[in-house]
C-alpha atoms as an extended CHARMM CRD file, in Angstrom:
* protein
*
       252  EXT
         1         1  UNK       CA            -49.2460000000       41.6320000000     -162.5740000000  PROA      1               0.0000000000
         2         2  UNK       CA            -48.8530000000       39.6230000000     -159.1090000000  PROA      2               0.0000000000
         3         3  UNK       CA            -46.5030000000       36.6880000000     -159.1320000000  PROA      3               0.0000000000
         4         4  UNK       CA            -48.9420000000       34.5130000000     -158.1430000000  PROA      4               0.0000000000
         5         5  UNK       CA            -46.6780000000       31.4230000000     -158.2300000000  PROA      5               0.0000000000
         6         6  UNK       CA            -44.5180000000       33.1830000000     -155.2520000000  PROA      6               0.0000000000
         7         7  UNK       CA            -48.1400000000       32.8150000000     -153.0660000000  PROA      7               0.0000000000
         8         8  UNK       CA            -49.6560000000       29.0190000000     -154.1840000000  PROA      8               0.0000000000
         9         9  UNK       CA            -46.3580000000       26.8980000000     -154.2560000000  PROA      9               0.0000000000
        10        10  UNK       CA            -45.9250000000       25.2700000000     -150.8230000000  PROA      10              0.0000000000
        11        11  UNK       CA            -42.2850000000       25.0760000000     -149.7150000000  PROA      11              0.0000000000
        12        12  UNK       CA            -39.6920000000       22.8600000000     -147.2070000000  PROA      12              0.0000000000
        13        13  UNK       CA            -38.4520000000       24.4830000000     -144.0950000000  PROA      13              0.0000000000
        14        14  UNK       CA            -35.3990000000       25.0680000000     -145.4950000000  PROA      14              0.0000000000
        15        15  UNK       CA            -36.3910000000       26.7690000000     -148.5100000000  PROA      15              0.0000000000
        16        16  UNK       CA            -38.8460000000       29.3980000000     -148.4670000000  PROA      16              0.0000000000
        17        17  UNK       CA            -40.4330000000       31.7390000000     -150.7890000000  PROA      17              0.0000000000
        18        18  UNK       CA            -39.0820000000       35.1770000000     -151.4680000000  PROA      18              0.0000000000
        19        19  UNK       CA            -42.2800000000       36.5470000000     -149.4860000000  PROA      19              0.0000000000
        20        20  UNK       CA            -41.4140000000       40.4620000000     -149.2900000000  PROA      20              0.0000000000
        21        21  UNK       CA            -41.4810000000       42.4150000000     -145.5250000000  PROA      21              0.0000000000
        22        22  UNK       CA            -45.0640000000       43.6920000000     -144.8390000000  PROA      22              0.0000000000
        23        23  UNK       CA            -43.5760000000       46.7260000000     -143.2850000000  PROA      23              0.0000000000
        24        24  UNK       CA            -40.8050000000       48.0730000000     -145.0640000000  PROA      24              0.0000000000
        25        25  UNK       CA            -41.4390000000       46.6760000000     -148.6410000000  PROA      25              0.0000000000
        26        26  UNK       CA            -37.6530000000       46.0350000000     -149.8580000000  PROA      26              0.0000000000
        27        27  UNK       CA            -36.4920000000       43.0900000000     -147.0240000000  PROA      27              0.0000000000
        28        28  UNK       CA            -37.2920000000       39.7290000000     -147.6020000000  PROA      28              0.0000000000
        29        29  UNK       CA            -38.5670000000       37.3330000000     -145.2760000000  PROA      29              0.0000000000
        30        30  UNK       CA            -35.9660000000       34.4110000000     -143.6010000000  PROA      30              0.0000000000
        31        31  UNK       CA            -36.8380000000       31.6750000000     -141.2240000000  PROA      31              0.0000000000
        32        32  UNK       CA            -35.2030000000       33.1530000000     -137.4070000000  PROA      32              0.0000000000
        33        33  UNK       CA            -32.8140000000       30.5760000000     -136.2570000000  PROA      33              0.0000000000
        34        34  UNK       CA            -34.3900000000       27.2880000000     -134.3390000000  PROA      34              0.0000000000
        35        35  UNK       CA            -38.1010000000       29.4150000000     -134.8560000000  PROA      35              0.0000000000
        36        36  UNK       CA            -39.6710000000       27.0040000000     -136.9720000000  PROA      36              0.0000000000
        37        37  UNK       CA            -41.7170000000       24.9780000000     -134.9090000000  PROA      37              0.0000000000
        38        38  UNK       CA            -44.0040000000       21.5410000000     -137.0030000000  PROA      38              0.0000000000
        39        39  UNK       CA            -45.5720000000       18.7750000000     -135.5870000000  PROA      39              0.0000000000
        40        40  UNK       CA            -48.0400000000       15.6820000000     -136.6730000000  PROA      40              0.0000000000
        41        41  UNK       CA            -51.8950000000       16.3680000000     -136.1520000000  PROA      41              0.0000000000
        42        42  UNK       CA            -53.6160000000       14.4360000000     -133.8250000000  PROA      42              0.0000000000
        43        43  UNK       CA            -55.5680000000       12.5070000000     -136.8680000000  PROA      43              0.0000000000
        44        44  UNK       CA            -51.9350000000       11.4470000000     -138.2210000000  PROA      44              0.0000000000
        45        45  UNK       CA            -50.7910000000       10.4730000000     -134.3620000000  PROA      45              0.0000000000
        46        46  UNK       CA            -53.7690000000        8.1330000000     -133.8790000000  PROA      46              0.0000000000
        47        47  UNK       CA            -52.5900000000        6.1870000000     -136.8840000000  PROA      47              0.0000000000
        48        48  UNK       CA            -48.5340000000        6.7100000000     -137.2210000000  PROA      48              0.0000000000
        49        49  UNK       CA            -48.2600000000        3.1940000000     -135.3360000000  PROA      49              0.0000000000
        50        50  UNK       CA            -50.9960000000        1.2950000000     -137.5570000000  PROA      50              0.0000000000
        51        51  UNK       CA            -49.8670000000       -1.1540000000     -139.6910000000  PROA      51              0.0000000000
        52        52  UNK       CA            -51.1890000000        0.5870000000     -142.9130000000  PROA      52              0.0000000000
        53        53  UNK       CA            -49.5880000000        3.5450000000     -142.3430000000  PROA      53              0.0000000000
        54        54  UNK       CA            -47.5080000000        5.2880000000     -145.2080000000  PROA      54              0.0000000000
        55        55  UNK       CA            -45.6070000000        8.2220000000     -144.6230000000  PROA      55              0.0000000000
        56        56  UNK       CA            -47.4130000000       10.1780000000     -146.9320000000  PROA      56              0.0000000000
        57        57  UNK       CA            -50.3790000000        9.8970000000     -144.9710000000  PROA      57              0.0000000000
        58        58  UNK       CA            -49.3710000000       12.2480000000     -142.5540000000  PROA      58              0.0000000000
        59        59  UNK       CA            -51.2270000000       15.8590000000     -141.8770000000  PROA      59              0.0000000000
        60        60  UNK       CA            -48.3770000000       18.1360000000     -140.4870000000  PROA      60              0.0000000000
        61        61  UNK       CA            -49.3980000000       21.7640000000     -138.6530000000  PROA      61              0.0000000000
        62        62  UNK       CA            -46.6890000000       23.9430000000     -138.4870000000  PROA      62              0.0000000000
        63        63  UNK       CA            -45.6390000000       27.2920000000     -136.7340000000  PROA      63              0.0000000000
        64        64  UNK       CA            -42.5020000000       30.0150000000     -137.6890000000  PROA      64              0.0000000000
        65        65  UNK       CA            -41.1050000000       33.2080000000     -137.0430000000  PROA      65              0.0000000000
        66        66  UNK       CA            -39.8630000000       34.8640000000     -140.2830000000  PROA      66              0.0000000000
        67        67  UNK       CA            -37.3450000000       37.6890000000     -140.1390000000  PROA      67              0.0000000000
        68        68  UNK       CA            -36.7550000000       40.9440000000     -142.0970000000  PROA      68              0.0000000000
        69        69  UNK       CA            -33.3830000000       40.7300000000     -144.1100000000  PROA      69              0.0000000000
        70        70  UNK       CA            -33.6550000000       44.8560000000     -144.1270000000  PROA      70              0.0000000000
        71        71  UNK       CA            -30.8860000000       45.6860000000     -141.1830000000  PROA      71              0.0000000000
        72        72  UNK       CA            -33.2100000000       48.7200000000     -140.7520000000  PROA      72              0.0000000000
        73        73  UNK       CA            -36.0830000000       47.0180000000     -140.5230000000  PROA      73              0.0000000000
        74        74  UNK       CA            -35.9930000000       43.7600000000     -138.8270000000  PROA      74              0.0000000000
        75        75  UNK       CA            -39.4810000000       43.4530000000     -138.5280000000  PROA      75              0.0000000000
        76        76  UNK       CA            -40.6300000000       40.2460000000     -137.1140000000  PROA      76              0.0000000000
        77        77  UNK       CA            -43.9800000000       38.5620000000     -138.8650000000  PROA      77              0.0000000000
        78        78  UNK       CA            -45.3630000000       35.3560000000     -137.4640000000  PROA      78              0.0000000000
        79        79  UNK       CA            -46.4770000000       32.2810000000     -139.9430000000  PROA      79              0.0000000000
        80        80  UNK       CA            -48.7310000000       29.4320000000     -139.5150000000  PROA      80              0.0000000000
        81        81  UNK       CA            -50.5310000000       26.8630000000     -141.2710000000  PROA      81              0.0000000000
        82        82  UNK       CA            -50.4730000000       23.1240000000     -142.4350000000  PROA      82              0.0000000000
        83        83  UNK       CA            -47.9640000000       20.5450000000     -143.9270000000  PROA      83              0.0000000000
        84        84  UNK       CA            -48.0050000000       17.2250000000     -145.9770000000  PROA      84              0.0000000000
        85        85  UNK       CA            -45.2560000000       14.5180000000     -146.4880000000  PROA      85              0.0000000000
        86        86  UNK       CA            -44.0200000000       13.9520000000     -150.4490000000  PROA      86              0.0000000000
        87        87  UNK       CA            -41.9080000000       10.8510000000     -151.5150000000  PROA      87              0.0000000000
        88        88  UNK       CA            -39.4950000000       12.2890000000     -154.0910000000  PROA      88              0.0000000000
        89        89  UNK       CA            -37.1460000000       10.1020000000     -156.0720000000  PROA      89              0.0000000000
        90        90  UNK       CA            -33.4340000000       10.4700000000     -157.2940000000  PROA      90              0.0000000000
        91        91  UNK       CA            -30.4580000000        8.5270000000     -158.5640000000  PROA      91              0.0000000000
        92        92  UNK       CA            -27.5640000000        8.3200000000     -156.7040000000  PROA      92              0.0000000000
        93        93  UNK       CA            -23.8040000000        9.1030000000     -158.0350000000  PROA      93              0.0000000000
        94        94  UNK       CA            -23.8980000000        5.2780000000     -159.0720000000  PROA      94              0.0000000000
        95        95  UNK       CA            -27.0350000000        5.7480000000     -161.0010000000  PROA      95              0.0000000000
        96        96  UNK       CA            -29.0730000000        3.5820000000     -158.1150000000  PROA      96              0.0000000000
        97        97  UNK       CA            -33.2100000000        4.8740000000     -157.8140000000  PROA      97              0.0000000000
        98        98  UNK       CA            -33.5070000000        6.1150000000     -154.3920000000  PROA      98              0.0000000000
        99        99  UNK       CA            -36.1090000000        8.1730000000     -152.4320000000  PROA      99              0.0000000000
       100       100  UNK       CA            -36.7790000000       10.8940000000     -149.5700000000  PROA      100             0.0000000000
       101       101  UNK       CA            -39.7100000000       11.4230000000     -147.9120000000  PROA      101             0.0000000000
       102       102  UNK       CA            -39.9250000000       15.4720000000     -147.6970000000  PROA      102             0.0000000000
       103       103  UNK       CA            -41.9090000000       18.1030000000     -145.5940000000  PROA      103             0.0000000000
       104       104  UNK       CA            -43.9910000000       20.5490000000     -147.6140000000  PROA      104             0.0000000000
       105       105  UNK       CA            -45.8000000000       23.0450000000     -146.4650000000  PROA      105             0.0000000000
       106       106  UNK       CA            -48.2170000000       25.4620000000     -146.9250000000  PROA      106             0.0000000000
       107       107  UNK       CA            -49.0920000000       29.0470000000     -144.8220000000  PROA      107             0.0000000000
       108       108  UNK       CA            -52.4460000000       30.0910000000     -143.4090000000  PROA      108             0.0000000000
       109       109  UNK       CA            -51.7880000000       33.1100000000     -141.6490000000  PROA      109             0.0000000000
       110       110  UNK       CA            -49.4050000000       35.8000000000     -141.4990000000  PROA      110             0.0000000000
       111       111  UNK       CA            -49.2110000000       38.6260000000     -138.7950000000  PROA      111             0.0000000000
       112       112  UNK       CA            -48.6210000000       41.3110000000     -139.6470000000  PROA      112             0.0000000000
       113       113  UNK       CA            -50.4510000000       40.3450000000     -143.2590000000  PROA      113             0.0000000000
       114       114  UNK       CA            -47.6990000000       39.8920000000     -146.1690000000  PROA      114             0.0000000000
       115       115  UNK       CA            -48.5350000000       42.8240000000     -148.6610000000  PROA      115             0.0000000000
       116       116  UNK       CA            -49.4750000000       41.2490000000     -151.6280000000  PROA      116             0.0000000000
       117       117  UNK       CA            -49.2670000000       44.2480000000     -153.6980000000  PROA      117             0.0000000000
       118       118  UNK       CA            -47.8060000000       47.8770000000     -153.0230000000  PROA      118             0.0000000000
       119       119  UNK       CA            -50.6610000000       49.9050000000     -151.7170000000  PROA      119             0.0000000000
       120       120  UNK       CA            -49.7900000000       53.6790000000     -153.3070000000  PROA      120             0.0000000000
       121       121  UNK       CA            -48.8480000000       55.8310000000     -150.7880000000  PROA      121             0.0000000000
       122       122  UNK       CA            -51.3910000000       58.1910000000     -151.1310000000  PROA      122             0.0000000000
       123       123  UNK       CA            -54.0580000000       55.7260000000     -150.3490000000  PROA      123             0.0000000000
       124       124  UNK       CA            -57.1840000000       56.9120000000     -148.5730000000  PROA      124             0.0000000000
       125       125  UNK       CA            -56.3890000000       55.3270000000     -144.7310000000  PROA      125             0.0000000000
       126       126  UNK       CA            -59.7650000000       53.7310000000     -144.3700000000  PROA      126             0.0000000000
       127       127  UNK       CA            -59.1220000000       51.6940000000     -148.1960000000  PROA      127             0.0000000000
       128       128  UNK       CA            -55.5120000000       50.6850000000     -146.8210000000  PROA      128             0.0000000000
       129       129  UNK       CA            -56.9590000000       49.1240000000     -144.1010000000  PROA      129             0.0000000000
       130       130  UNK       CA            -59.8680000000       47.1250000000     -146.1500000000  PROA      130             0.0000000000
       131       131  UNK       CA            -57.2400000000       45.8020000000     -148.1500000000  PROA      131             0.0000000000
       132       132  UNK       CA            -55.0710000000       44.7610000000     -145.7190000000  PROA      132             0.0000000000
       133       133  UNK       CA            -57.5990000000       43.2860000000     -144.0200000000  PROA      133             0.0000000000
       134       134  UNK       CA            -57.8800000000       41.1980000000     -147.0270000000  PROA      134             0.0000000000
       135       135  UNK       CA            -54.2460000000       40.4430000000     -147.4480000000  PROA      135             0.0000000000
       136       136  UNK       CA            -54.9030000000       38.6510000000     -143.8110000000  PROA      136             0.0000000000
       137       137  UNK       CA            -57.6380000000       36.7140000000     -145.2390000000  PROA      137             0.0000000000
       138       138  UNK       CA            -56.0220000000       35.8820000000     -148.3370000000  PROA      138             0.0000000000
       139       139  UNK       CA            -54.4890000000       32.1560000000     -147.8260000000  PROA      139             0.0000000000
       140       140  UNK       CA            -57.2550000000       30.8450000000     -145.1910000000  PROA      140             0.0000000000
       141       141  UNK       CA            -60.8750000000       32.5640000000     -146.7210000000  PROA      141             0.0000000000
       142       142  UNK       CA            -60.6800000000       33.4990000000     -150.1900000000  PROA      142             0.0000000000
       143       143  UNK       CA            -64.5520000000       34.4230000000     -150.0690000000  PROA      143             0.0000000000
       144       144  UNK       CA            -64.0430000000       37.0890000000     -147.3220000000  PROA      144             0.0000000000
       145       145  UNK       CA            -60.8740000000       38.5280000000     -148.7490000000  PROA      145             0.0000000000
       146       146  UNK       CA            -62.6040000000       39.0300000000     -151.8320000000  PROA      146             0.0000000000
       147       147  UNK       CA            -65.8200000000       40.5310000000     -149.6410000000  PROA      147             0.0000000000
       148       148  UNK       CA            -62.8710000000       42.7430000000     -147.9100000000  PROA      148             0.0000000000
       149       149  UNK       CA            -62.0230000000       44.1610000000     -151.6690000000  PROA      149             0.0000000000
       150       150  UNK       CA            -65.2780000000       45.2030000000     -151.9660000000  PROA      150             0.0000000000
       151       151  UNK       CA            -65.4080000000       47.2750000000     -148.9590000000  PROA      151             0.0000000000
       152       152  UNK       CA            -62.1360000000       48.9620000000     -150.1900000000  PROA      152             0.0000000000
       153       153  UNK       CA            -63.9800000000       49.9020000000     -153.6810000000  PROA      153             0.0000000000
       154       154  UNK       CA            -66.9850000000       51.4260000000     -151.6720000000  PROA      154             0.0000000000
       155       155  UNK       CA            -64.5940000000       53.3640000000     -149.4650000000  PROA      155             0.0000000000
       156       156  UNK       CA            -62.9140000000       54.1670000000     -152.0750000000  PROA      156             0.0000000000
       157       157  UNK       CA            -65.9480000000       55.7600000000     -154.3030000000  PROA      157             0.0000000000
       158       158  UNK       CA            -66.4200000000       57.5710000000     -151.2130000000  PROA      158             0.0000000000
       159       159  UNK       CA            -63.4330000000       59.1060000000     -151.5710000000  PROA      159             0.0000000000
       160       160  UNK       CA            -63.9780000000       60.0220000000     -155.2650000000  PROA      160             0.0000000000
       161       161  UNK       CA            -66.8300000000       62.3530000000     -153.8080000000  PROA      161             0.0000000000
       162       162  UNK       CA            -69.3130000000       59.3670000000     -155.1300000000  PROA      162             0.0000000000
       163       163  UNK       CA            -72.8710000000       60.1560000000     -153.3150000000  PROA      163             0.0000000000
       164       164  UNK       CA            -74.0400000000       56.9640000000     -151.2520000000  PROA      164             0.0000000000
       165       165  UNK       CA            -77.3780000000       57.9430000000     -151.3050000000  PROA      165             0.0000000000
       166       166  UNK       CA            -80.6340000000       59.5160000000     -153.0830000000  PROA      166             0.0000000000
       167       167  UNK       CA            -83.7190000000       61.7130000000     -151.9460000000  PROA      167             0.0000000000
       168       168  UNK       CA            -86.9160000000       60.0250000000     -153.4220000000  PROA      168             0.0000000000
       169       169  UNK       CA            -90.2490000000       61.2370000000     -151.9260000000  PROA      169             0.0000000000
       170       170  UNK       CA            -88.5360000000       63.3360000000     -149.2810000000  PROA      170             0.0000000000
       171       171  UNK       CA            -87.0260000000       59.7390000000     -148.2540000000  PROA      171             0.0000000000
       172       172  UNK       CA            -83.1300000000       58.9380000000     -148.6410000000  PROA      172             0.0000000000
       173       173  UNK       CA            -82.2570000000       55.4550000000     -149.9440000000  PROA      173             0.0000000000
       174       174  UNK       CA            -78.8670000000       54.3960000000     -150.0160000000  PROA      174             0.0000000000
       175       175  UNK       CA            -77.3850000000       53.7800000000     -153.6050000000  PROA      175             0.0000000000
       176       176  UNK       CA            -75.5810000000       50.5840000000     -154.3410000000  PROA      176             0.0000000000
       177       177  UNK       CA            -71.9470000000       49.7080000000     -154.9920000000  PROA      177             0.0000000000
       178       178  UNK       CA            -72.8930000000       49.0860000000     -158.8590000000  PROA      178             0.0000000000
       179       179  UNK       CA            -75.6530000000       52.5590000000     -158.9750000000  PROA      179             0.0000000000
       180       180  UNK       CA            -72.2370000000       54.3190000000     -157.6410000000  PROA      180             0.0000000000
       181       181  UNK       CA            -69.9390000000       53.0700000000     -159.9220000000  PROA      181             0.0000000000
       182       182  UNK       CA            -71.7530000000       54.1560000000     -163.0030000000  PROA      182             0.0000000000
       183       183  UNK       CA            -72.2100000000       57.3600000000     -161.3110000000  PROA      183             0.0000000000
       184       184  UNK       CA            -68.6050000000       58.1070000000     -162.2340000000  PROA      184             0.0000000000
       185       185  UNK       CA            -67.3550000000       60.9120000000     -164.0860000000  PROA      185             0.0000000000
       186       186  UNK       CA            -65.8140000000       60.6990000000     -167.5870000000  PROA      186             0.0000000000
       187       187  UNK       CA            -62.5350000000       61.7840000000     -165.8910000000  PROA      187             0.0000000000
       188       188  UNK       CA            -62.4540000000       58.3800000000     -164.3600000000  PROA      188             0.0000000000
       189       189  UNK       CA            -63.8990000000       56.0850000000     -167.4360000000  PROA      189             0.0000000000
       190       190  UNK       CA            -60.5430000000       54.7010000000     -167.5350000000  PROA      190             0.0000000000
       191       191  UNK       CA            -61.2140000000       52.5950000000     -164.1410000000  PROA      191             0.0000000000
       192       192  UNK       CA            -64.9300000000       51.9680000000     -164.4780000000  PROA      192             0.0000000000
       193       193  UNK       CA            -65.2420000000       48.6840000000     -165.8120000000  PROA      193             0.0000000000
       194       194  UNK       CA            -62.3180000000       47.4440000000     -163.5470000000  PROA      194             0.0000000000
       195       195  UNK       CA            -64.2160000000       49.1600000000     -160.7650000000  PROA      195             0.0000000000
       196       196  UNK       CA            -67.2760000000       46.7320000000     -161.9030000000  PROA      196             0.0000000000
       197       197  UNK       CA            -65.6630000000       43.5240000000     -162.2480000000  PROA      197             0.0000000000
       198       198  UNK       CA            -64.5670000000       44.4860000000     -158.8430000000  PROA      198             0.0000000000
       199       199  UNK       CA            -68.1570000000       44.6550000000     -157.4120000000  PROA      199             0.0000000000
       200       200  UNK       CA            -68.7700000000       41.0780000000     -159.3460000000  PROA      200             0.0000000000
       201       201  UNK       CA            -66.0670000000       39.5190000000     -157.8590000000  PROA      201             0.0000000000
       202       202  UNK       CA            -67.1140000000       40.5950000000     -154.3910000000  PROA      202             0.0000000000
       203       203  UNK       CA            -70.3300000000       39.7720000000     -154.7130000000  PROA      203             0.0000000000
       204       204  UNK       CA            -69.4270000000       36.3710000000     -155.3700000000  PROA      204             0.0000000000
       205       205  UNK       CA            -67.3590000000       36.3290000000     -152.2750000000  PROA      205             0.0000000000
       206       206  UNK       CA            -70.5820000000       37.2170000000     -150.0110000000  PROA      206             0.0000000000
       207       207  UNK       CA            -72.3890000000       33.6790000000     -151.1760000000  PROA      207             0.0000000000
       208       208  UNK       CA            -72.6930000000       31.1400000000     -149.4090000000  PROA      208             0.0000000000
       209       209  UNK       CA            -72.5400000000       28.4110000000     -152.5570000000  PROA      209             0.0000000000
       210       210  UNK       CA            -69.7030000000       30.3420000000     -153.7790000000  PROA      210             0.0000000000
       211       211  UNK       CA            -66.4430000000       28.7580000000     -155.5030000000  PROA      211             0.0000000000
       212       212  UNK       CA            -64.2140000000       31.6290000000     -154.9360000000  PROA      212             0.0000000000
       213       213  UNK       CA            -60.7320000000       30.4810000000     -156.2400000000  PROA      213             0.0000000000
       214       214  UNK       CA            -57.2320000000       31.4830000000     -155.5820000000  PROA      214             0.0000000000
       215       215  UNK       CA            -57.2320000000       32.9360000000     -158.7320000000  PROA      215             0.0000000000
       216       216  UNK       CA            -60.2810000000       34.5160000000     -158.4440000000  PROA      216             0.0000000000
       217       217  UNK       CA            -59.1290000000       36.8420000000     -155.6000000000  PROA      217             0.0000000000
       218       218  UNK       CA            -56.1250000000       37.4440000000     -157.4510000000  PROA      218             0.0000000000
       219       219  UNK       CA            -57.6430000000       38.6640000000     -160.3250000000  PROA      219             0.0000000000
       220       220  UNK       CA            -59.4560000000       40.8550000000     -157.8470000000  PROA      220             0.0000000000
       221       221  UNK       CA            -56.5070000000       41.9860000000     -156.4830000000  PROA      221             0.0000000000
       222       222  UNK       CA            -54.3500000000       42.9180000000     -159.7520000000  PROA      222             0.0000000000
       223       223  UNK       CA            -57.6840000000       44.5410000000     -160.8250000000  PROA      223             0.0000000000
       224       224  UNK       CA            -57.4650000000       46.7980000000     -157.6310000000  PROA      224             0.0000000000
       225       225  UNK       CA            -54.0250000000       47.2630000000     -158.0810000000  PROA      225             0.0000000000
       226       226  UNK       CA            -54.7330000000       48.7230000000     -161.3510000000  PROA      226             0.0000000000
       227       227  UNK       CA            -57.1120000000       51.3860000000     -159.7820000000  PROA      227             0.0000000000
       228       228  UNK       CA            -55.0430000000       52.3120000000     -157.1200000000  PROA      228             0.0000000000
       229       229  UNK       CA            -52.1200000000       53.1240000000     -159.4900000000  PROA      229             0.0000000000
       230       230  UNK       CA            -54.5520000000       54.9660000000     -162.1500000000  PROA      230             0.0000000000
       231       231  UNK       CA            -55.6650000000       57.1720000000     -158.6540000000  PROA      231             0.0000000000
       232       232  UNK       CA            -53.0490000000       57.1920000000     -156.5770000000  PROA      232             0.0000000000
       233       233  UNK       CA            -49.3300000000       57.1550000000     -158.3410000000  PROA      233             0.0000000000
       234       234  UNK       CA            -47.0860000000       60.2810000000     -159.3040000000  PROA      234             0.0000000000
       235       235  UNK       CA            -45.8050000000       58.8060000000     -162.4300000000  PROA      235             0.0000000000
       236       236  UNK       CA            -49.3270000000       59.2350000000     -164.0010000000  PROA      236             0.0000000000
       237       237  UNK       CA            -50.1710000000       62.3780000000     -162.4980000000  PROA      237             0.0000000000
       238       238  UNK       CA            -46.4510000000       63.8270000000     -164.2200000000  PROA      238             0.0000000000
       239       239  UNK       CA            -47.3360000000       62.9420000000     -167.1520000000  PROA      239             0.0000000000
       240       240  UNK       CA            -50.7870000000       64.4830000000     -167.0400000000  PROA      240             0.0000000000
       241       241  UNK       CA            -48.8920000000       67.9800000000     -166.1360000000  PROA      241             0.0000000000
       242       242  UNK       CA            -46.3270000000       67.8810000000     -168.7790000000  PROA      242             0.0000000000
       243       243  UNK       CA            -48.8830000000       67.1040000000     -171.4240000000  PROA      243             0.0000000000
       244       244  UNK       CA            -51.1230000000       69.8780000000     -169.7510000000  PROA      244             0.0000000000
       245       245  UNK       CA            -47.9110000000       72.5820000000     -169.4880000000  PROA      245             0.0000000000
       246       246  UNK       CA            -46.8850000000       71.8690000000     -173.1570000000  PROA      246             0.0000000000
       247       247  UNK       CA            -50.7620000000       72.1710000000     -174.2790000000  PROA      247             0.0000000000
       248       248  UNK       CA            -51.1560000000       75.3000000000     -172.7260000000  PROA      248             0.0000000000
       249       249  UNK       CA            -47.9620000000       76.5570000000     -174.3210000000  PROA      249             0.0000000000
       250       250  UNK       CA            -49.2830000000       74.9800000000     -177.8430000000  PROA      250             0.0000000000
       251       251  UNK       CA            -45.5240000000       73.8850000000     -177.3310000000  PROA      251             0.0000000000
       252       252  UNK       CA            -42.3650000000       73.6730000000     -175.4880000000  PROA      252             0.0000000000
């Protein structure tokens, strides 16, 4: 499962999440010295000076450059997005109520995308890049990250050997995602209803009344996760030959 509380909570300049390096996969992600860059909007500056201003009022936008902690990486991945202002209270050593205002904020974009989960190695190159296409989507337009997922599941059946399309009167009509899925062999019955939650999910992304929720997507995405691992991962595929070696040998 995702740790989905690393992604939602926002987070103080000073403090960020352990997001994981996009490139190599081990690093972790630091704020670059003097690189993070946050400023009032210009609906918080035409009021700052009004009488009826309160601190907590204020819309913040904010800009960073985050650093690889991997010496042999050092990849460099740009952040943006927005920030509010927080009053938080505390007692003093004297046992006095006090309170700081605080900057929290909360990311938008990353470039290159943060990795949300470990795409298997042995990924199909054309489903990689669907999903990381979504991974850039995933904190500014849940609906088209989740639309994004879907294209990775029909690339994917594509890569099963899943025909796209059938001859009907001498005429070829293209089958749809869920006519594909159920076209799936017992081998893979294992993945076929997570393949067609999948296909729900992104259908609901493609609406334009949609609701699609943080949690949505990432129930899309530990769903596709799931998939990925079932297809694409060695530690299943060992297992499958030693329990095919010792069957053959009606032993060891």
């Amino acid at each position: 499962m995702i740790d989905r509380k690393l992604y939602k909570k926002s987070f103080t300049k000073d403090s960020l999440p352990s997001w994981q390096c996009p490139t190599c996969n081990s690093g972790i992600l630091t704020v670059k010295e003097k690189e993070f860059i946050y400023a009032n909007s210009a609906e918080t500056t035409a009021i700052i000076k009004e009488d009826f201003f309160e601190p907590e009022m204020a819309k913040l936008t904010f800009t960073a450059l985050l650093k690889c902690s991997n010496p042999k990486c050092v990849e460099t991945v740009t952040c943006s997005g927005f920030g509010r202002v927080k009053e938080k209270e505390y007692y003093t050593e004297f046992g006095h109520p006090e309170s700081v205002y605080i900057n929290y904020f909360k990311p938008l974009f990353f470039y290159p995308p943060l990795h949300i989960f470990i795409i298997p190695k042995d990924t199909p190159e054309d489903v990689k890049e669907a999903i990381v296409s979504s991974f850039s989507l995933a904190f500014n337009n849940h609906s088209a990250a989740a639309n994004q997922i879907r294209i990775a599941l029909e690339c994917l059946l594509t890569h099963l050997k899943i025909k796209r399309f059938n001859i009907k009167n001498g005429k070829r009509r293209r089958l749809n995602l869920h006519q594909r899925i159920e076209l799936l062999p017992v081998k893979y019955q294992k993945i076929k209803d997570v393949c067609l939650a999948i296909k729900w999910l992104g259908n609901a992304g493609s609406h334009c009344d949609d609701t699609m929720s943080f949690d949505d997507l990432f129930d899309g995405y530990d769903m596709l996760s799931f998939v990925l691992e079932e297809l694409y991962t060695n530690k299943h595929k060992f297992v499958k030959r030693i329990a095919k070696r010792i069957n053959e040998k009606k032993g060891v």
